[in-house]
KOLDO-406535 format. One record per residue: residue number from 1; residue in one letter; y, x, z of N, C-alpha, C, O in turn. Coordinates in steps of 0.05 Angstrom, whole numbers, plus 5000, padded with zeros to 4 digits. Layout:
BEGIN
PT:num:residu:n_py:n_px:n_pz:ca_py:ca_px:ca_pz:c_py:c_px:c_pz:o_py:o_px:o_pz
PT:NUM:A:Y:X:Z:Y:X:Z:Y:X:Z:Y:X:Z $
...
//
This chain:
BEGIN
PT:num:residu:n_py:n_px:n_pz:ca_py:ca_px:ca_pz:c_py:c_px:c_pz:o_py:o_px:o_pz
PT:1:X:2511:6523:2157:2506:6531:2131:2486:6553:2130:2469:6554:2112 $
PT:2:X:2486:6564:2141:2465:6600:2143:2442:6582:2154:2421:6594:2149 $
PT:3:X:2438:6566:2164:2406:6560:2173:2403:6533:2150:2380:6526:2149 $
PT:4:X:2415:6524:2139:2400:6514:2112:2398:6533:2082:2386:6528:2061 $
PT:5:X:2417:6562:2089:2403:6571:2068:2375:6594:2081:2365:6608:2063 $
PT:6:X:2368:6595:2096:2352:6605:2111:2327:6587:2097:2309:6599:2085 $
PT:7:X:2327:6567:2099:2302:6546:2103:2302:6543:2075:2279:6540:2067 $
PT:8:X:2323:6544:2054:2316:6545:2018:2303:6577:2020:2281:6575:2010 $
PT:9:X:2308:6602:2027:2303:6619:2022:2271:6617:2023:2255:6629:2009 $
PT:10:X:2265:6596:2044:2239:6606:2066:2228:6596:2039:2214:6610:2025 $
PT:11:X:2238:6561:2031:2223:6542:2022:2214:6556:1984:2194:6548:1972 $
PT:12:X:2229:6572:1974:2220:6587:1952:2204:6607:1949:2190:6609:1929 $
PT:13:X:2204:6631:1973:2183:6651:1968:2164:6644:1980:2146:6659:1978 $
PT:14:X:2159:6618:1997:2131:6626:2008:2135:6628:2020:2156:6623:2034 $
PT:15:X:2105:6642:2024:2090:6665:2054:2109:6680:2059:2111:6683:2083 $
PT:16:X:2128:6695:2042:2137:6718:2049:2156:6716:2068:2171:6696:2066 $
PT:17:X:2161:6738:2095:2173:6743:2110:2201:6754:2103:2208:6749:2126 $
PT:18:X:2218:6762:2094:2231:6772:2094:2247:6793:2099:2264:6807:2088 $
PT:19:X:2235:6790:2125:2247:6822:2143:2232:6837:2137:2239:6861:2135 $
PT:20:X:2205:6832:2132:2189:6852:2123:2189:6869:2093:2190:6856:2072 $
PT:21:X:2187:6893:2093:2193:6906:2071:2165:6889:2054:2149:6875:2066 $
PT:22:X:2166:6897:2023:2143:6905:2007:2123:6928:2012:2130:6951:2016 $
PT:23:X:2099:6921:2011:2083:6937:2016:2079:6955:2000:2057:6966:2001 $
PT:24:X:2099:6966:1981:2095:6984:1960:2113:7000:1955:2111:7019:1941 $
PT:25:X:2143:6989:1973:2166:7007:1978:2164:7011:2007:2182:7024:2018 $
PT:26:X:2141:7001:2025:2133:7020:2049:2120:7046:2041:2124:7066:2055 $
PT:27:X:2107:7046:2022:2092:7063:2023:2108:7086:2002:2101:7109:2008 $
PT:28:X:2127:7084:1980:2142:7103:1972:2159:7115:1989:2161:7139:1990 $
PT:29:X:2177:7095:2007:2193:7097:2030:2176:7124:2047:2188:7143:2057 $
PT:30:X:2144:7120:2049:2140:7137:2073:2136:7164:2063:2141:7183:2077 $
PT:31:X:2126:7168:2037:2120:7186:2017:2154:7201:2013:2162:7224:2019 $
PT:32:X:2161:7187:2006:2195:7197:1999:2203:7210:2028:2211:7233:2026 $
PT:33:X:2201:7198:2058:2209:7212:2077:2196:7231:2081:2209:7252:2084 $
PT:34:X:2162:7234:2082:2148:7257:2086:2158:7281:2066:2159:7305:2074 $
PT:35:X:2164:7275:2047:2181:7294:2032:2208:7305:2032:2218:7325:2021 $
PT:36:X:2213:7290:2043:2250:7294:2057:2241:7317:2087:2245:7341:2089 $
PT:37:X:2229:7301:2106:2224:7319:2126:2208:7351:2126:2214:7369:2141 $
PT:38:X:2191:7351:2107:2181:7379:2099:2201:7393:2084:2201:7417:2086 $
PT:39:X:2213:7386:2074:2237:7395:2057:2252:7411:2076:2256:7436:2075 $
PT:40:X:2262:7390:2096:2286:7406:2114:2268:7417:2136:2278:7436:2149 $
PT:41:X:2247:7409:2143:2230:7425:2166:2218:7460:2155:2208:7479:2167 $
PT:42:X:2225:7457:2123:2213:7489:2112:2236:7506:2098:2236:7531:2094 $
PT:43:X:2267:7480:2088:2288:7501:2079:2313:7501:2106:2327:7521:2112 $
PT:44:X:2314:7487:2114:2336:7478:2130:2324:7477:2163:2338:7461:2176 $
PT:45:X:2311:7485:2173:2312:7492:2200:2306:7510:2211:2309:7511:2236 $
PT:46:X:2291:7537:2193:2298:7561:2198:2325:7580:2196:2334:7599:2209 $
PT:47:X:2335:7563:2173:2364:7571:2167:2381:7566:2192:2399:7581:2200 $
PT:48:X:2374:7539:2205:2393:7530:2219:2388:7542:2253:2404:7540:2272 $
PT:49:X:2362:7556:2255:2354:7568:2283:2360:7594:2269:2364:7608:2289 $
PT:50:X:2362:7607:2254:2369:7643:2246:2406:7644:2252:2421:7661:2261 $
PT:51:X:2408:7620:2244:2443:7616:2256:2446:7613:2282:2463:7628:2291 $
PT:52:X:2433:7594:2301:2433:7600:2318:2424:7616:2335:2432:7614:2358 $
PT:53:X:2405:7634:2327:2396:7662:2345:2418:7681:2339:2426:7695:2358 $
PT:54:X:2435:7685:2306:2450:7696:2313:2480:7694:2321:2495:7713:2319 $
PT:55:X:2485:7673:2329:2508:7664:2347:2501:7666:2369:2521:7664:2384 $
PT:56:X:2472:7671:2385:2464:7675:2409:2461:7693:2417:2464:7700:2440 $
PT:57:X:2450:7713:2388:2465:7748:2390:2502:7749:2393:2513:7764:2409 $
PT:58:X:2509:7741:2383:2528:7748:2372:2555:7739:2411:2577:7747:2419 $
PT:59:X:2539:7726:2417:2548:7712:2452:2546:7730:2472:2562:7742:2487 $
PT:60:X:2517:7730:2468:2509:7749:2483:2516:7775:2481:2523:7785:2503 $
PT:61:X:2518:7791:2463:2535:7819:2455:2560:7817:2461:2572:7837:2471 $
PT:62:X:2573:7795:2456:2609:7798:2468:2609:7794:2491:2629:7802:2503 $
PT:63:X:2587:7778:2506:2586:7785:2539:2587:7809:2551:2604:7821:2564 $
PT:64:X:2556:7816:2538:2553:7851:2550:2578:7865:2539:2583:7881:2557 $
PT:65:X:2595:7869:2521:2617:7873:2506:2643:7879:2533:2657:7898:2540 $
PT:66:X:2639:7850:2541:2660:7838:2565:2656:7854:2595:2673:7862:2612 $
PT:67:X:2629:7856:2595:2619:7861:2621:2620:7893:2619:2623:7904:2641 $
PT:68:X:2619:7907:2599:2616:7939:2596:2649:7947:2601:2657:7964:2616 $
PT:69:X:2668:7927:2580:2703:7932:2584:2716:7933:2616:2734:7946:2626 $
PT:70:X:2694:7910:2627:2702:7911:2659:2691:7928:2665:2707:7940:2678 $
PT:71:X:2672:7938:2666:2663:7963:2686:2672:7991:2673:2674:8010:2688 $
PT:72:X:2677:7994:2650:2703:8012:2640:2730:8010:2656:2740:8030:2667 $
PT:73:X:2742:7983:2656:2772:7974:2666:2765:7987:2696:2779:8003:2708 $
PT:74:X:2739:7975:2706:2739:7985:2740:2741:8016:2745:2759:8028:2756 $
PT:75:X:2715:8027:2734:2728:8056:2728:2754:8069:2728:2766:8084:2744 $
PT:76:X:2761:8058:2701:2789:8071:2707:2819:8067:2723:2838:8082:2729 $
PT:77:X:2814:8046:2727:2824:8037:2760:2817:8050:2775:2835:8065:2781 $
PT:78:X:2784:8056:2796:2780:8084:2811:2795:8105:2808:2811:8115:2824 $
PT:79:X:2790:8108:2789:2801:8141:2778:2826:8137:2777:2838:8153:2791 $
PT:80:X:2842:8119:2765:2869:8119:2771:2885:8116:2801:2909:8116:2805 $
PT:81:X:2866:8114:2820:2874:8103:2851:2873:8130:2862:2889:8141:2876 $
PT:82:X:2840:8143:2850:2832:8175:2855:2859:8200:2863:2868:8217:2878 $
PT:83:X:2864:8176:2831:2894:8206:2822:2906:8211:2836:2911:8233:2845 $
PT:84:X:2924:8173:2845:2943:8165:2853:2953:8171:2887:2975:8173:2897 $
PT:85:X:2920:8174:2902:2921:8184:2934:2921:8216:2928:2936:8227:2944 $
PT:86:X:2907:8238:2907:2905:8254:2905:2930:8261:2904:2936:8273:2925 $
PT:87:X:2951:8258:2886:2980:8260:2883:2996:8263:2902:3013:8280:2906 $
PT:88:X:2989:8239:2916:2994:8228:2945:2992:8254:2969:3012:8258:2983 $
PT:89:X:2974:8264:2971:2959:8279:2989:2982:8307:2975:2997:8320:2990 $
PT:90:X:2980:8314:2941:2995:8336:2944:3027:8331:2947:3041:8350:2943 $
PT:91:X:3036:8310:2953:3064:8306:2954:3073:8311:2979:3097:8317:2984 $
PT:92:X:3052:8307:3001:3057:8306:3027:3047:8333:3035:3060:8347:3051 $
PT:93:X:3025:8340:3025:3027:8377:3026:3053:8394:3020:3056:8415:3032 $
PT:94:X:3068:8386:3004:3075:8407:2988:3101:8398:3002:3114:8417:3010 $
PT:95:X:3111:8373:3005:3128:8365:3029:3133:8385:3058:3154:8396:3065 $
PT:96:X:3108:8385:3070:3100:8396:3095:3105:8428:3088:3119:8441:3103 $
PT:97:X:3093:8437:3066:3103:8472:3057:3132:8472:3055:3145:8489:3068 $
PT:98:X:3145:8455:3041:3178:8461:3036:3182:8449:3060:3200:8434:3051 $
PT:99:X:3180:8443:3084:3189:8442:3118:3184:8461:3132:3198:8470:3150 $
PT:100:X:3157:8472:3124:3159:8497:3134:3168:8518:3117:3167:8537:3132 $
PT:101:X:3175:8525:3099:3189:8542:3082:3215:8545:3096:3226:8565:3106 $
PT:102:X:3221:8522:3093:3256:8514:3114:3257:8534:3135:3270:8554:3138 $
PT:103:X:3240:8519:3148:3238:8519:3172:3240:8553:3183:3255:8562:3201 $
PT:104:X:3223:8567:3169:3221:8592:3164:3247:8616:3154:3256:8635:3166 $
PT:105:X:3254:8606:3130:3291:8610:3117:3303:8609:3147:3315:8630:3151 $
PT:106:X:3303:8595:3166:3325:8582:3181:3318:8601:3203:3339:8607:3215 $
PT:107:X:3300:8611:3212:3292:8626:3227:3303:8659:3222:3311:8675:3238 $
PT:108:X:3299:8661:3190:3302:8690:3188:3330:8683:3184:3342:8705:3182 $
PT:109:X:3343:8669:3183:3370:8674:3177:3385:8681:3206:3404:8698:3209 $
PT:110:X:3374:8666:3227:3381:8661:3256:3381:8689:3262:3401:8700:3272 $
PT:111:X:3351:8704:3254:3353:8724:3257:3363:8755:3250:3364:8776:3262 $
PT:112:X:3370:8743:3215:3389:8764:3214:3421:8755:3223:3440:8771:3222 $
PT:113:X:3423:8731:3230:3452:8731:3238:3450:8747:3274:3469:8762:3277 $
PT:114:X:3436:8745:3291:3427:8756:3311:3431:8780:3308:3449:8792:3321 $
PT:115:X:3413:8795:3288:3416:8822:3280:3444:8838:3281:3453:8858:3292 $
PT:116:X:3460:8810:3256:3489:8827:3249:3502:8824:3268:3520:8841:3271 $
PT:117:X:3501:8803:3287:3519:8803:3320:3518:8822:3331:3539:8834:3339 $
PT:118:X:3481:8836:3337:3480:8857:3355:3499:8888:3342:3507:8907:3355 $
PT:119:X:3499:8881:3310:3504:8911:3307:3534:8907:3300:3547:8924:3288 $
PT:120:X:3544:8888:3307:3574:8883:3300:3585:8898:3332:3600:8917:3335 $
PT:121:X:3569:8878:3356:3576:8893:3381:3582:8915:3384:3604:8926:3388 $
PT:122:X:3550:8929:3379:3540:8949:3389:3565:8969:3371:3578:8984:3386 $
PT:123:X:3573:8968:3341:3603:8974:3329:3629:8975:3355:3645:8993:3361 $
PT:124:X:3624:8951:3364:3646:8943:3375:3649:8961:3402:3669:8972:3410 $
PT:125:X:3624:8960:3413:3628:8981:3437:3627:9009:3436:3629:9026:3454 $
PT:126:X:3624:9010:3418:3626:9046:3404:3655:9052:3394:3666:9074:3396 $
PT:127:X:3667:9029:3382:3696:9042:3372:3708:9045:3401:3721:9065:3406 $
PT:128:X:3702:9016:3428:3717:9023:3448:3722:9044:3462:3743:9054:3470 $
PT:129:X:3686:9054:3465:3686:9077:3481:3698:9098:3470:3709:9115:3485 $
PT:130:X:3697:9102:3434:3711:9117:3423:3745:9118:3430:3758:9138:3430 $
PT:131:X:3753:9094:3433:3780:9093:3439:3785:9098:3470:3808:9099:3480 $
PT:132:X:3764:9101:3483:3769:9097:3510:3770:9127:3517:3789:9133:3531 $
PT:133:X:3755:9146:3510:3756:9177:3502:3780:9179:3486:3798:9194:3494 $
PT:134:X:3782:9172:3472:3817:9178:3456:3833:9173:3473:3845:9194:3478 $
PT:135:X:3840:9155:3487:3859:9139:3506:3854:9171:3527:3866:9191:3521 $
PT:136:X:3837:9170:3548:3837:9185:3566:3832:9207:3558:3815:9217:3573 $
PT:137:X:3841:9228:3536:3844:9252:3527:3872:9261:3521:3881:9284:3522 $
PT:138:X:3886:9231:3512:3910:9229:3502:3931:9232:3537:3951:9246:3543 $
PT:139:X:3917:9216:3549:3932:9212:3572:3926:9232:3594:3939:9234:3615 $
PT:140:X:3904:9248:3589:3904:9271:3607:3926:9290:3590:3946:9297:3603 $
PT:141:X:3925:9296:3569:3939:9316:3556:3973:9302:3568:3990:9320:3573 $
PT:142:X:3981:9276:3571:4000:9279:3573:4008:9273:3604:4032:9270:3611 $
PT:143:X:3990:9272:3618:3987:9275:3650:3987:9303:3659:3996:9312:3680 $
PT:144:X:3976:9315:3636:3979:9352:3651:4011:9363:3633:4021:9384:3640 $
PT:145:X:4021:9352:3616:4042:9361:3609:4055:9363:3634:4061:9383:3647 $
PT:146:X:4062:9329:3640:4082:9315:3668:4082:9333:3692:4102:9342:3703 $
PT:147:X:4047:9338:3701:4035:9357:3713:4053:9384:3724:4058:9388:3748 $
PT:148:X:4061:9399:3702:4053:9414:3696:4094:9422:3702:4104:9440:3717 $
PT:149:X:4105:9405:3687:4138:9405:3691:4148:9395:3711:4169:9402:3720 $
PT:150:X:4129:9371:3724:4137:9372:3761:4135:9393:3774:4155:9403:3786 $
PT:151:X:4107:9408:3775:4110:9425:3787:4120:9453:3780:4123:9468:3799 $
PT:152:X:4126:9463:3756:4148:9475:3758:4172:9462:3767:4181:9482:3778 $
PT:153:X:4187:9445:3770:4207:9433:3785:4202:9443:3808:4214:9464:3815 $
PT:154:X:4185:9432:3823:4176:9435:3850:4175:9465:3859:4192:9472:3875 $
PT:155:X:4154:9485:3849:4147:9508:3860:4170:9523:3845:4171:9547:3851 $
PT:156:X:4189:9515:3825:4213:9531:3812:4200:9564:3807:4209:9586:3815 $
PT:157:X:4178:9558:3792:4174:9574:3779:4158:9569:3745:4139:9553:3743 $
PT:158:X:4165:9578:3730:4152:9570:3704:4119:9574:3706:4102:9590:3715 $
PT:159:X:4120:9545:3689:4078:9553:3695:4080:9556:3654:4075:9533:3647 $
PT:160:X:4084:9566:3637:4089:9570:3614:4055:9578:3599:4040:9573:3580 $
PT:161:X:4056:9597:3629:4027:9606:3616:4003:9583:3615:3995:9568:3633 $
PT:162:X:3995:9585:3587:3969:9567:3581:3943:9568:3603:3933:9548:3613 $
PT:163:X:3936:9592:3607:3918:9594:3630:3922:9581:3649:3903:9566:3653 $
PT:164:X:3941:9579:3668:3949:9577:3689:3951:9545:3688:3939:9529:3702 $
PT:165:X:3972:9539:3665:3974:9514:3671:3956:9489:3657:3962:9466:3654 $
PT:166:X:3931:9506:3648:3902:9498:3645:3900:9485:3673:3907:9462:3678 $
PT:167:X:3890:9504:3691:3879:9509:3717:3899:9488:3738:3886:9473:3753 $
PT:168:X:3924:9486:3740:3932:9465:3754:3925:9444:3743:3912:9430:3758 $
PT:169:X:3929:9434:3716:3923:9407:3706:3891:9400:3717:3885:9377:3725 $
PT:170:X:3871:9421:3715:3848:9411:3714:3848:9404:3745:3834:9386:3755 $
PT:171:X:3864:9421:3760:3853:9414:3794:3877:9384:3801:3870:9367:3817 $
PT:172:X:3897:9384:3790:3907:9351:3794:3890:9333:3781:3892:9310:3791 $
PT:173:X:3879:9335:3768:3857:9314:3755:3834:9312:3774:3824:9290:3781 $
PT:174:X:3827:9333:3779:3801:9324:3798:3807:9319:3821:3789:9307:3834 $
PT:175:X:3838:9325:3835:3839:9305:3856:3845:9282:3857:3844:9268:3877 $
PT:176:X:3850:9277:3835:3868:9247:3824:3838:9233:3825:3835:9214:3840 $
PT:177:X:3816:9241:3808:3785:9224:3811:3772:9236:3834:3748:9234:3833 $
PT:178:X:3779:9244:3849:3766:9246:3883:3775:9221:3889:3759:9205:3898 $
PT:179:X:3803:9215:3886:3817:9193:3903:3801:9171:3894:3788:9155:3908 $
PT:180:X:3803:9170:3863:3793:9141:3847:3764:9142:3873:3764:9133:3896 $
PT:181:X:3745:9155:3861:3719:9155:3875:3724:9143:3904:3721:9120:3909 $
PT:182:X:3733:9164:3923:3733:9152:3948:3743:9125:3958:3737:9112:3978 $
PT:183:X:3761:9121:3937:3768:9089:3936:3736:9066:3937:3723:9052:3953 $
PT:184:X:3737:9076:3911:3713:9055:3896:3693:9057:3920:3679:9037:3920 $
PT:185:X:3687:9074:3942:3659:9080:3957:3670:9063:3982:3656:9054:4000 $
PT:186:X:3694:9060:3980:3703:9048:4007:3713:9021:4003:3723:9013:4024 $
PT:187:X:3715:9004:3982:3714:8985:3969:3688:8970:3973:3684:8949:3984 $
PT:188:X:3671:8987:3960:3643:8978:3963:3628:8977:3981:3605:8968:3978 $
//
């Protein structure tokens, strides 16, 4: 059916082609486009490149934007690592001072406990000798009493007098430490 109405189409106009336009709506057709294209080549494609230069600003600025935040972010990362070994460095200083601080405390304490030993002794051998002089003052006095009433027993005569029986007590005593002595020399 389409190729016999093909062949009535042909067989009524003629010459004419059909696919081919009119030569008179070619030529409004080209007129009408030349006017369409200057149209949008003088309102519409500067508009449409000023949009895109400034979306190409607008890219480009949130790059550099991006790229300035990171080298900000890096920064302060440095500086925060700076801090962070700096910190570091005084924690272990100040560590090392309170060890030796210690260390130091522990020493003077050693040494005043040292101190109060020596003077607790040195106390200690002073009350002895003190007592050791008390002791042997006490016991001569009561060695020359004994002294003193033997030999009145013995020589049956009163030694009453203080002088006198000064003078024996002191010479039984010093033979009493002749003996000690000559001991100790013949010992040794």
């Amino acid at each position: 059916m389409s190729s016999a109405l093909a062949a009535r189409v042909l067989a009524e106009g003629g010459d004419t082609n059909p696919v081919l336009p009119d030569t008179a709506e070619l030529v409004v057709g080209s007129i009408a486009f030349a006017i369409v294209l200057i149209l949008v080549g003088k309102l519409f494609v500067p508009k449409i490149q000023a949009t895109l230069a400034e979306r190409t600003k607008a890219i480009e600025g949130g790059l550099a934007k991006a790229e300035e935040a990171q080298k900000e972010a890096q920064q302060t990362l440095d500086q925060y690592q700076a801090k962070l070994k700096e910190a570091q460095r005084d924690a272990t200083r100040q560590a090392e001072e309170a060890r030796e601080q210690g260390n130091q405390i522990i020493a003077q304490m050693k040494e005043q406990a040292q101190a109060e030993a020596r003077r607790i002794i040195d106390a200690a051998h002073a009350q002895i000798e003190a007592d050791k002089q008390q002791a042997l003052a006490a016991l001569r006095a009561e060695i020359g009493a004994l002294s003193v009433e033997l030999a009145g027993r013995v020589v049956g005569e009163s030694l009453e007098d203080t002088a006198r029986q000064s003078r024996v007590v002191d010479r039984f005593l010093e033979e009493l430490e002749g003996r000690a002595g000559h001991r100790e020399q013949i010992t040794s």
